[in-house]
C-alpha positions as CSV (number, residue, x, y, z in Angstrom):
1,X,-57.7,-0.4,37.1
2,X,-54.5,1.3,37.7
3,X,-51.5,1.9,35.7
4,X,-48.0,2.5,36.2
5,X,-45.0,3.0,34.3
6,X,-42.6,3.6,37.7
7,X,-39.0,2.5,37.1
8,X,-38.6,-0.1,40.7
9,X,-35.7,0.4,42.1
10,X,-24.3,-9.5,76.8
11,X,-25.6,-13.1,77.9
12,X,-24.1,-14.4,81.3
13,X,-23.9,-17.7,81.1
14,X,-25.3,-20.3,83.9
15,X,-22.3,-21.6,85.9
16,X,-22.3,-25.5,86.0
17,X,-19.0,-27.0,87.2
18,X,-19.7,-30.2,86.2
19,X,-19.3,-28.8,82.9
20,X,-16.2,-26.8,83.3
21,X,-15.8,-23.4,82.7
22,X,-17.4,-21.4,80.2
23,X,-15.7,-18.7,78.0
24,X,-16.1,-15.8,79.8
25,X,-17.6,-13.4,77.6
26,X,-21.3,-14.6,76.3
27,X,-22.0,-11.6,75.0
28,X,-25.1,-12.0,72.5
29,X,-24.8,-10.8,69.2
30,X,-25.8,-7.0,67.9
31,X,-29.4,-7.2,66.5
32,X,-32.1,-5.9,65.3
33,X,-34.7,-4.6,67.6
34,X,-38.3,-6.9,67.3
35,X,-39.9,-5.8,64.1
36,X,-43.6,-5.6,64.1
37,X,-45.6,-9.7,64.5
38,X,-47.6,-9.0,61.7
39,X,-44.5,-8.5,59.2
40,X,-42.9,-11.5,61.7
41,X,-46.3,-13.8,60.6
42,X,-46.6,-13.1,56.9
43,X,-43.1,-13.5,56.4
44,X,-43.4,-16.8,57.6
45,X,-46.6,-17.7,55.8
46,X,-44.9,-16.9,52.2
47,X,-41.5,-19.2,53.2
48,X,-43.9,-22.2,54.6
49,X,-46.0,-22.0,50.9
50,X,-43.0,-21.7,49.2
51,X,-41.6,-24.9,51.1
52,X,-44.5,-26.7,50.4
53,X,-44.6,-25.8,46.7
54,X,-41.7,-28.4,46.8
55,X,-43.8,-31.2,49.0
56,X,-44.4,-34.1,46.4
57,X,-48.2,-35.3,46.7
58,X,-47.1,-38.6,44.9
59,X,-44.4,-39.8,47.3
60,X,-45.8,-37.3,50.2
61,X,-42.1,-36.4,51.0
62,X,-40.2,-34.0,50.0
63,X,-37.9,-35.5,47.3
64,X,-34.4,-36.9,47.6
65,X,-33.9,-36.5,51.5
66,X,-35.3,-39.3,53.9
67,X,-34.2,-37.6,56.9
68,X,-34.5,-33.8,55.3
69,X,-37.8,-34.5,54.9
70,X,-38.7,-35.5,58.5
71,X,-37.3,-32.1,59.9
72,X,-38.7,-30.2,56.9
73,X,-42.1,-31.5,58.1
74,X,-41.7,-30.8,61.1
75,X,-40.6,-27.4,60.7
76,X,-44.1,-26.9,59.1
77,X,-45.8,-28.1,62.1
78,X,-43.8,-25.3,64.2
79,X,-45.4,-23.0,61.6
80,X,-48.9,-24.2,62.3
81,X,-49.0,-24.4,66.0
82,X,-46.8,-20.9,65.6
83,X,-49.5,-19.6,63.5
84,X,-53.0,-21.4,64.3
85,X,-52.9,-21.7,59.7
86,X,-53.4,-25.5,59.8
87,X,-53.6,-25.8,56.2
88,X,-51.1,-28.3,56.1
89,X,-52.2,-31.0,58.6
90,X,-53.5,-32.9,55.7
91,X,-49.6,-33.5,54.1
92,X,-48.6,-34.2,57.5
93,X,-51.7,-37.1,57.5
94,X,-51.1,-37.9,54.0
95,X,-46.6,-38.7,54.7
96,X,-48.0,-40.4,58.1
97,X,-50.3,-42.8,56.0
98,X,-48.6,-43.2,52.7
99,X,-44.8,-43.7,54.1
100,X,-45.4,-45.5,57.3
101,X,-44.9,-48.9,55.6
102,X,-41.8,-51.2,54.6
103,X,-39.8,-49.5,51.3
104,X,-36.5,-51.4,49.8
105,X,-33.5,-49.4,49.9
106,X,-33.9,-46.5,46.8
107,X,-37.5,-46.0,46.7
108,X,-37.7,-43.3,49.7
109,X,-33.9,-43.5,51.0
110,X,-31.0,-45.2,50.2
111,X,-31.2,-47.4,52.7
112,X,-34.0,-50.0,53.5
113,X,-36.8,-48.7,55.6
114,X,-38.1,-51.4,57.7
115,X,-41.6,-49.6,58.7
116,X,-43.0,-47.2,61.0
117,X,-40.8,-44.8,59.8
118,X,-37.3,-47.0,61.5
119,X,-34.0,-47.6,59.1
120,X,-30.4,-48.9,60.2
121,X,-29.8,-45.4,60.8
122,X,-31.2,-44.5,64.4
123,X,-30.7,-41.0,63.9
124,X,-33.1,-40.9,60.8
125,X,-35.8,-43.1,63.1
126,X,-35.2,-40.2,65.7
127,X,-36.1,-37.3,63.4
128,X,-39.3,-38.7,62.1
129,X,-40.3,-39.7,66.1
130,X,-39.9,-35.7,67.0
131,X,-42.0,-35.1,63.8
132,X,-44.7,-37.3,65.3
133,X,-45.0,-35.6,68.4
134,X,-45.0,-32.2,66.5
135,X,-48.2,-33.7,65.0
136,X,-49.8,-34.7,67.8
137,X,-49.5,-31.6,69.2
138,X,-51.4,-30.3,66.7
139,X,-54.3,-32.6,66.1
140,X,-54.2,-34.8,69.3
141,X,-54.6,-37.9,67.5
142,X,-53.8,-40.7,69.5
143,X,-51.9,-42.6,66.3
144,X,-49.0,-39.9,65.8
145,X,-47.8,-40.3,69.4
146,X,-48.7,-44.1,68.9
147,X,-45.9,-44.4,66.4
148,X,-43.5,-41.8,68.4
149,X,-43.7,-44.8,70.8
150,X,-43.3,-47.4,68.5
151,X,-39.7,-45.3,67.1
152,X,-38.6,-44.8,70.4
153,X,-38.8,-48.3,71.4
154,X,-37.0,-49.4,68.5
155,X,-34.4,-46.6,69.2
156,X,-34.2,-48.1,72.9
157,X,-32.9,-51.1,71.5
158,X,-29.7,-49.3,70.7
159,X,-28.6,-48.3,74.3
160,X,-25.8,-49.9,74.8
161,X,-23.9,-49.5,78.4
162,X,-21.3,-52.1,77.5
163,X,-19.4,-50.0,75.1
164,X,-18.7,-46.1,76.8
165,X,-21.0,-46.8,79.5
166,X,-24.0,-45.9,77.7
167,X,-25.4,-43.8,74.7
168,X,-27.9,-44.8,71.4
169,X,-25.8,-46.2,68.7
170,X,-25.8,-43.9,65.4
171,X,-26.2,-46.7,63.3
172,X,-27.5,-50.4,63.2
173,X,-24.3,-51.6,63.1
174,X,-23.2,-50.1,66.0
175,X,-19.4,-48.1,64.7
176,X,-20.4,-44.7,66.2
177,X,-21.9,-43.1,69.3
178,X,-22.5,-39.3,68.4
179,X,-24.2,-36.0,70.1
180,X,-27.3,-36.0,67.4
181,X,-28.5,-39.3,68.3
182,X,-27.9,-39.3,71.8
183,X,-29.0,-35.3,71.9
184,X,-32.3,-36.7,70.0
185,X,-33.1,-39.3,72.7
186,X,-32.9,-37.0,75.4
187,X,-35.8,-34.9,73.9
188,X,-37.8,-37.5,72.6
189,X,-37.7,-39.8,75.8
190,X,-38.6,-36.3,77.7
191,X,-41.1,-35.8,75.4
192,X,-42.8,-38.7,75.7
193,X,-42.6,-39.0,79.4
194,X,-44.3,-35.2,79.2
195,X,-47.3,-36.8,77.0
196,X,-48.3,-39.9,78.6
197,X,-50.1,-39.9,81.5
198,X,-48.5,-41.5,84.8
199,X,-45.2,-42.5,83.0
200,X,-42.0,-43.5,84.6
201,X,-40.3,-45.3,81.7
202,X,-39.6,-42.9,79.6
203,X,-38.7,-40.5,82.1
204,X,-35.9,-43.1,83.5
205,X,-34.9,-43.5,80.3
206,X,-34.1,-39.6,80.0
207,X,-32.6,-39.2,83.0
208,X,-30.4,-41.9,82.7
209,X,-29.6,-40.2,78.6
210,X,-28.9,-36.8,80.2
211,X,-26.4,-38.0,83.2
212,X,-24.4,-40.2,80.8
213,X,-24.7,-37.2,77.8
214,X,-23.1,-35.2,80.6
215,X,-20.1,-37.0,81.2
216,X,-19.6,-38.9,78.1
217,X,-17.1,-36.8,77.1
218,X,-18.9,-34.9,73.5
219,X,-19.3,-31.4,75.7
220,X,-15.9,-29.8,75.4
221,X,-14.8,-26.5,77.6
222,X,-16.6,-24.1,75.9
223,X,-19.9,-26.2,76.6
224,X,-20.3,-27.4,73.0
225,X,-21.1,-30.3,71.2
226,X,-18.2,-32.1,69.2
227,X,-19.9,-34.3,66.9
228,X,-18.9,-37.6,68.3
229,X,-16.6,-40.5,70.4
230,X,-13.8,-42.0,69.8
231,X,-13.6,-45.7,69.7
232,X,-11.6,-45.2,72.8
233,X,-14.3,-43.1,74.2
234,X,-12.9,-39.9,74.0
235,X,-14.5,-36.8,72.5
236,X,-13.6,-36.7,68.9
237,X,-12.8,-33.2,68.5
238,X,-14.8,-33.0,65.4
239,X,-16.7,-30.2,64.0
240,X,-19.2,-28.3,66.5
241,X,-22.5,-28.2,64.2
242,X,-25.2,-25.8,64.9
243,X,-28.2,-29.1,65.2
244,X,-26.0,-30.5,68.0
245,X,-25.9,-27.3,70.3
246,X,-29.6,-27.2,69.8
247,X,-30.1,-30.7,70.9
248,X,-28.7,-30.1,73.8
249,X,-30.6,-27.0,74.5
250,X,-33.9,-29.1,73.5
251,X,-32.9,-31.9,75.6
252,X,-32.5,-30.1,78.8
253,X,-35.5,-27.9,78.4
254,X,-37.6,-31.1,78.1
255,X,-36.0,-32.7,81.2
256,X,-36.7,-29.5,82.9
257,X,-40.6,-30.0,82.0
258,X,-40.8,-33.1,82.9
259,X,-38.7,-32.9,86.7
260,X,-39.0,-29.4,87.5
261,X,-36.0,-29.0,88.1
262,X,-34.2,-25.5,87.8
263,X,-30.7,-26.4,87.5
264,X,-32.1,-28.3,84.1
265,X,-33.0,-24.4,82.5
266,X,-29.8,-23.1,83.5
267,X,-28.1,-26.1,81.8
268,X,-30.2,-25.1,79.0
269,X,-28.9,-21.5,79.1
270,X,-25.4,-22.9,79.2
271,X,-25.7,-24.6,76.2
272,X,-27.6,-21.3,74.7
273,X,-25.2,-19.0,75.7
274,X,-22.1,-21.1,75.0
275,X,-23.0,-21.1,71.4
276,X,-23.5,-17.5,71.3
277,X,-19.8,-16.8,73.2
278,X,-17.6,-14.8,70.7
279,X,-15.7,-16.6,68.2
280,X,-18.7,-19.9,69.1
281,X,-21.2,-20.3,66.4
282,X,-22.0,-16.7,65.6
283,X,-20.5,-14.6,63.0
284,X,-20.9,-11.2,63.1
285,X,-24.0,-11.9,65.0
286,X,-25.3,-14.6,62.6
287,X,-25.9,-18.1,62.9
288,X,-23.0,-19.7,60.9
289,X,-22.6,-23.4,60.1
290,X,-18.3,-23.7,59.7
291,X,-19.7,-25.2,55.6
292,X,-21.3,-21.9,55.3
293,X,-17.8,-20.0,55.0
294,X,-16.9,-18.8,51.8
295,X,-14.5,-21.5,50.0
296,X,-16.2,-24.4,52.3
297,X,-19.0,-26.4,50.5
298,X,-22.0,-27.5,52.3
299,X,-24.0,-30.5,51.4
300,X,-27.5,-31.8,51.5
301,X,-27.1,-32.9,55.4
302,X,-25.5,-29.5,56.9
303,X,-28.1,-26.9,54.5
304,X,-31.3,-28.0,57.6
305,X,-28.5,-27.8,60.7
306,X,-29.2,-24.6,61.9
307,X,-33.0,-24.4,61.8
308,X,-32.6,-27.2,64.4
309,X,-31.0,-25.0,66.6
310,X,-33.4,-22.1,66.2
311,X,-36.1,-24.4,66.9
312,X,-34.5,-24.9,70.2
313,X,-33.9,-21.7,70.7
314,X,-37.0,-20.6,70.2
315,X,-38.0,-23.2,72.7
316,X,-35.6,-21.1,75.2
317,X,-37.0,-17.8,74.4
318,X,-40.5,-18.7,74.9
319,X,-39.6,-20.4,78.1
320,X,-38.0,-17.8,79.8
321,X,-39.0,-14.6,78.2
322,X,-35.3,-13.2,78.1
323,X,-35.1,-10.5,75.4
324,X,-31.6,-11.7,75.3
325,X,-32.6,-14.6,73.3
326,X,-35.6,-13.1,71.2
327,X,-33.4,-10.1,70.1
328,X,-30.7,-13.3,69.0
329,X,-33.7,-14.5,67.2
330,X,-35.1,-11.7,65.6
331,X,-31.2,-10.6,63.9
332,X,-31.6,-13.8,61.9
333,X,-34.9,-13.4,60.6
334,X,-34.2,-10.0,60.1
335,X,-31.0,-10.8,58.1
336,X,-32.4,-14.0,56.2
337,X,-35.1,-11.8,54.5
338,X,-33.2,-8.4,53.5
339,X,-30.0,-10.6,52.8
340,X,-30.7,-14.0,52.2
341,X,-33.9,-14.5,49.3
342,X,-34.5,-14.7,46.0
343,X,-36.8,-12.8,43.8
344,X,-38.8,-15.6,44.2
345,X,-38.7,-15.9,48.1
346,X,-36.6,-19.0,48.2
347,X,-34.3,-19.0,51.4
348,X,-30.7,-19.7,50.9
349,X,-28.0,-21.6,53.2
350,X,-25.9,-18.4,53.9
351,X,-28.4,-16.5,56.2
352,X,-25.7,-13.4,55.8
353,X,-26.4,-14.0,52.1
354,X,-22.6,-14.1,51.1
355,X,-21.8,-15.6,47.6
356,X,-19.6,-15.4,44.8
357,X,-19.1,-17.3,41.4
358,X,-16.6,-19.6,43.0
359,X,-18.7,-20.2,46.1
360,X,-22.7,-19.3,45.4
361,X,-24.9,-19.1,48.3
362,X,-27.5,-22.2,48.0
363,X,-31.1,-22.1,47.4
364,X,-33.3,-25.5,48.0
365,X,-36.1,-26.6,49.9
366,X,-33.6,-27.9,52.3
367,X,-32.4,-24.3,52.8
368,X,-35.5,-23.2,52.6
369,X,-36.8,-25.3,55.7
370,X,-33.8,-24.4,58.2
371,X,-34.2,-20.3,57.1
372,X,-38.4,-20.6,58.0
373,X,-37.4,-22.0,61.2
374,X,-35.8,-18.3,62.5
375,X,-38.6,-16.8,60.9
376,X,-41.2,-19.3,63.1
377,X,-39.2,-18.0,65.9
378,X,-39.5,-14.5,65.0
379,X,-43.1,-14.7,65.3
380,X,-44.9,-13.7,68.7
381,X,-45.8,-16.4,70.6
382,X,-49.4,-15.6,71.0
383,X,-49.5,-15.1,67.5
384,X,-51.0,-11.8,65.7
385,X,-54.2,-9.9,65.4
386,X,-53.5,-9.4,62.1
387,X,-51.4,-10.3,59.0
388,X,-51.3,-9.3,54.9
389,X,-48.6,-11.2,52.4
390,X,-48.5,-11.4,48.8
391,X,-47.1,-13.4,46.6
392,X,-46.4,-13.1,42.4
393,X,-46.4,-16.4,40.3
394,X,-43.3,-17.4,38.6
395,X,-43.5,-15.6,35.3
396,X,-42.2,-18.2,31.7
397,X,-38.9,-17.1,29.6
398,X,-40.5,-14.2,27.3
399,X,-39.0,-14.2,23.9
400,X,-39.4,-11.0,21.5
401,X,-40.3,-11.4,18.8
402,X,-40.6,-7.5,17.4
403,X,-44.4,-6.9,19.2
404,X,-45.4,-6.2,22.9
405,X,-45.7,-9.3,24.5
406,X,-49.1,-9.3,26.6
407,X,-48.6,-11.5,29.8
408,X,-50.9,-12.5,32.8
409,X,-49.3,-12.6,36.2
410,X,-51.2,-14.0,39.2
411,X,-50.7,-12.3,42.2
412,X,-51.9,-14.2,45.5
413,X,-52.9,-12.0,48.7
414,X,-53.8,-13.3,51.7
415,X,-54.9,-11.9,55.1
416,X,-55.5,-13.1,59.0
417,X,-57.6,-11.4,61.2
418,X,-58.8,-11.9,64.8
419,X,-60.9,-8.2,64.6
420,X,-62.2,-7.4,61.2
421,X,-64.4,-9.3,59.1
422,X,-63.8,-7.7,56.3
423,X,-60.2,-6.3,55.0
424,X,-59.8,-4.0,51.9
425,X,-56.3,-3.9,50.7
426,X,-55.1,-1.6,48.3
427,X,-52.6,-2.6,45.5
428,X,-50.0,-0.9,43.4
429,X,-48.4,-2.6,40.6
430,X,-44.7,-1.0,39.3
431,X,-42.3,-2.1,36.6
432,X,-39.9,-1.3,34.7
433,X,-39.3,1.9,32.6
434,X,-41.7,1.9,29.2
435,X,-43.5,-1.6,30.5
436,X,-47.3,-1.4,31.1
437,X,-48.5,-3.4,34.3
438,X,-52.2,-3.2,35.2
439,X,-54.0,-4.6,38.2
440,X,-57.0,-3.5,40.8
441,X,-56.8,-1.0,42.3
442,X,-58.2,-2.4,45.7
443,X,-59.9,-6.6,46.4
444,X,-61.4,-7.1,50.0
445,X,-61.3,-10.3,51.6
446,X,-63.6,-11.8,54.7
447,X,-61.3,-13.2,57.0
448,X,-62.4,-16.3,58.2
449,X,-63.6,-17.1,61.7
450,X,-60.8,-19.4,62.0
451,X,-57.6,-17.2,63.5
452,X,-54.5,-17.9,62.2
453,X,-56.2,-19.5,58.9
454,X,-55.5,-17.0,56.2
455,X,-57.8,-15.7,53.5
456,X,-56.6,-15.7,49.9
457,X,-57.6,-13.6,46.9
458,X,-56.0,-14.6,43.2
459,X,-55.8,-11.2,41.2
460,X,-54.6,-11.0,37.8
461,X,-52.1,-8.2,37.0
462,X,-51.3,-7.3,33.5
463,X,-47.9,-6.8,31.7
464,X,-47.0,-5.7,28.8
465,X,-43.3,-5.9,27.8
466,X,-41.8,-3.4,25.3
467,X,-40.7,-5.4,22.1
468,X,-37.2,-3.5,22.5
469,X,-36.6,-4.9,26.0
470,X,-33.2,-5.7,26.5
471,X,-31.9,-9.1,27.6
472,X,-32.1,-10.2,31.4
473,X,-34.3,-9.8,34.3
474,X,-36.7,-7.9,34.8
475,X,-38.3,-6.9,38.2
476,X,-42.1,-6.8,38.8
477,X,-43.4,-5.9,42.3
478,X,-46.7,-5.5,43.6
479,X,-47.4,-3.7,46.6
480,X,-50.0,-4.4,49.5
481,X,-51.8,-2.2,51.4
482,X,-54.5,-3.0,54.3
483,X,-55.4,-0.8,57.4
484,X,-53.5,-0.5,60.4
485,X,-50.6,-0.1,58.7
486,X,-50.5,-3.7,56.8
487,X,-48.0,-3.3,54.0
488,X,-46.5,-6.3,51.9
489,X,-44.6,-6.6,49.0
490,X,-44.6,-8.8,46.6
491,X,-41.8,-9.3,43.4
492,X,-40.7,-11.3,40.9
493,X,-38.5,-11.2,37.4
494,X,-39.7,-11.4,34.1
495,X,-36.6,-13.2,32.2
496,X,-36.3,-11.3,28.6
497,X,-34.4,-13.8,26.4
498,X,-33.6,-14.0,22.6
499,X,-31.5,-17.0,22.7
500,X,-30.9,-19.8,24.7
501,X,-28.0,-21.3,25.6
502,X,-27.8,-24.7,27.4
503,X,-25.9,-28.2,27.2
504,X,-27.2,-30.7,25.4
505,X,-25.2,-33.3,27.4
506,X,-24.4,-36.3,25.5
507,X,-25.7,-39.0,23.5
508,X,-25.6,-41.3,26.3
509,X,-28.1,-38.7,27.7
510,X,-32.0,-39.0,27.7
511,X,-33.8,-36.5,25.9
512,X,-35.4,-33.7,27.9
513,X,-36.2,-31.2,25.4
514,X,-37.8,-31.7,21.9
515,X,-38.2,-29.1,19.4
516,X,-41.9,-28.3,17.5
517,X,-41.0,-31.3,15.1
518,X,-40.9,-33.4,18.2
């Protein structure tokens, strides 16, 4: 056992003149050189648990958020073919199986879902037919790409050439043609065509999606994505959000797959670099939604935007190698872990980690999903030979009440490697001044055969808070250690409290908290 009593403190951009002209200077944003894969991997691992700590086995959703939820999955099947740690293909099974049915508007969304995953709202079809594919990708089940087909095919039936020459309806009654739908057919229709053998359907269907997304109008003359059409037909002018730009980029990497075609990666590029253009979508080299300014407010639908687009540009950097793009890459996930997390490793909406009283950064699993995508990206795409993370429970209110109070923390370690069997990692446990916290000194774990799976150890550390501990939070950290230079840490606060002060509501309101007497 060990004790401790230590107080803790320049992008060119791809000239297309169908297009227009680009702004002239897409320059990419300062960042970060590539930190090491290992941190890159772990980091990751510890913002995918923490995500699915919020997955609800009942419902197998994630609650409140039809759509959110889709994209949210999704974003954990990145992480697993990232990764090779498939321990969560069996919620991806378990939403596929339980939610594929008919649900009456309010049970799962608040509108009627009519089965296999479809809805009046196409775009919501679209997400969950992307998060399909992701799936089959990583189990090669026949079923998932089944019902990608099935979505799509429903989707089709919302092309509509007799109203702005073309382009999917956003909704089943047919008032708006937008860039997320119509940027989501382009990918899914290329994705398709790119997983079933001897297909020309689907491939049409894309091409004849990417000439009309061309000209419709949505691409304005910096090359991005206004959000929709007029009902004359004219680009709306609306807000440029971050999803749309990657759309775009995912669309015409897809198209490029499936045709060869080179001028379909420089298109890509275009979009890529158009969004990175000064005064574009960056912010002091920082992926910025326009809701993510101080004084704007976000809501549920913006807080997942921009992990959309990192998806997509991950896409891009894998494809073409360009450092230009990973080093674009690795600033966020750089900035979203030093800046942008909680005690607790929640990942917020401001990825510069901005807040104040009158306009607080936001932490939910909604945040939480975009955030892992940049760190998904951030990881090496042949994945690591090794990885170490930690992780410290949430630790209850402690109340004083004039003795030490004796707590049990569990600390959860876990390790991947594709070398050693067996991985001794060291631990050191540090609190604040006059506290007591115990734990080993050193566990080893056996890494499994399985790369990418990680090993996990539970290990108890021991805390004893001072009776005389003032009021507030209190930081607990335990550090990691493993060979080859391995380090993790891993924190959270102990909440010291002698009163409690809340709001009872009304007496309209349900009860929620009883006293001993009941």
């Amino acid at each position: 056992m060990t004790m401790s009593r230590r107080t803790l403190i320049a992008l060119s951009a791809a000239t297309l003149p169908a297009l227009g002209a680009a702004s002239a200077a897409h320059a990419a944003p300062p960042g970060a050189p590539h930190g090491g894969g290992e941190q890159a991997l772990a980091r990751a691992r510890v913002a995918a648990d923490v995500l699915m700590g919020d997955y609800d086995e009942n419902k197998a959703w994630f609650p409140s958020s039809w759509w959110n939820s889709a994209v949210a999955l999704q974003t954990i099947g990145d992480y697993m073919l990232r990764s090779g740690d498939l321990r969560y293909v069996g919620q991806l099974d378990h939403t596929f199986e339980r939610n594929k049915g008919p649900f009456p508007a309010g049970e799962l969304s608040g509108d009627e879902l009519y089965g296999n995953f479809t809805s009046r709202a196409i775009d919501d079809s679209g997400w969950w037919a992307l998060t399909w594919i992701t799936t089959y990708d990583l189990t090669e089940d026949q079923k998932y790409l089944d019902m990608a087909v099935t979505i799509g095919e429903f989707m089709n039936d919302f092309w509509d050439p007799s109203t702005c020459g073309g382009g999917i309806w956003w909704n089943e009654e047919r008032t708006y043609k937008n860039a997320v739908t119509n940027g989501q057919w382009i990918r899914l229709t290329a994705e398709l065509h790119n997983r079933i053998p001897g297909d020309t359907v689907w491939l049409e269907r894309s091409q004849i999606a990417w000439d009309w997304y061309l000209a419709s109008g949505m691409i304005n003359e910096d090359g991005l994505l206004n959000d929709g059409l007029t009902d004359a037909c004219e680009n709306n002018g609306d807000h440029v959000y971050t999803y749309n730009q990657g759309l775009a980029i995912g669309g015409a990497l897809e198209l490029w797959r499936a045709t060869g075609d080179p001028q379909m990666l420089e298109q890509a590029r275009y979009f890529a670099d158009s969004a990175l253009a000064e005064g574009a979508l960056f912010a002091d080299g920082i992926l910025t939604e326009w809701t993510d300014v101080l004084g704007e407010t976000t809501n549920d639908n913006h807080k997942q935007f921009k992990g959309i687009f990192l998806r997509y540009l991950m896409d891009l950097a894998d494809t073409t190698g360009d450092d230009r793009y990973r080093d674009v890459v690795a600033s966020q996930a750089a900035t979203i872990w030093e800046q942008d997390r909680t005690i607790a490793d929640r990942l917020g909406v401001r990825w510069a980690g901005a807040s104040t009283e009158a306009s607080p950064n936001v932490f939910d699993w909604r945040t939480q999903a975009s955030a892992l995508s940049a760190l998904i990206a951030d990881v090496p795409i042949g994945g690591v030979v090794r990885s170490l993370s930690a992780s410290l429970a949430p630790v209850p209110v402690v109340m004083p009440d004039g003795e030490p109070r004796q707590l049990e923390v569990e600390l959860q370690v876990a390790v991947t490697s594709r070398r050693a069997r067996h991985v001794p990692v060291h631990l050191t446990a540090e609190g604040p001044d006059g506290w007591v916290v115990q734990t080993e000194r050193k566990v080893q774990l056996d890494a499994p055969e399985q790369h990418g799976r990680p090993v996990t150890a539970v290990v108890p550390v021991q805390v004893a808070v001072p009776p005389d501990t003032a009021d507030g939070n209190h930081l607990l950290a335990v550090s990691a250690r493993a060979p080859g230079g391995l380090e993790f840490v891993a924190r959270t606060a102990v909440v010291v409290a002698r009163t409690i002060d809340f709001d009872a509501g009304t007496s309209e309101d349900a009860p929620w908290l009883f006293d001993a007497g009941g």
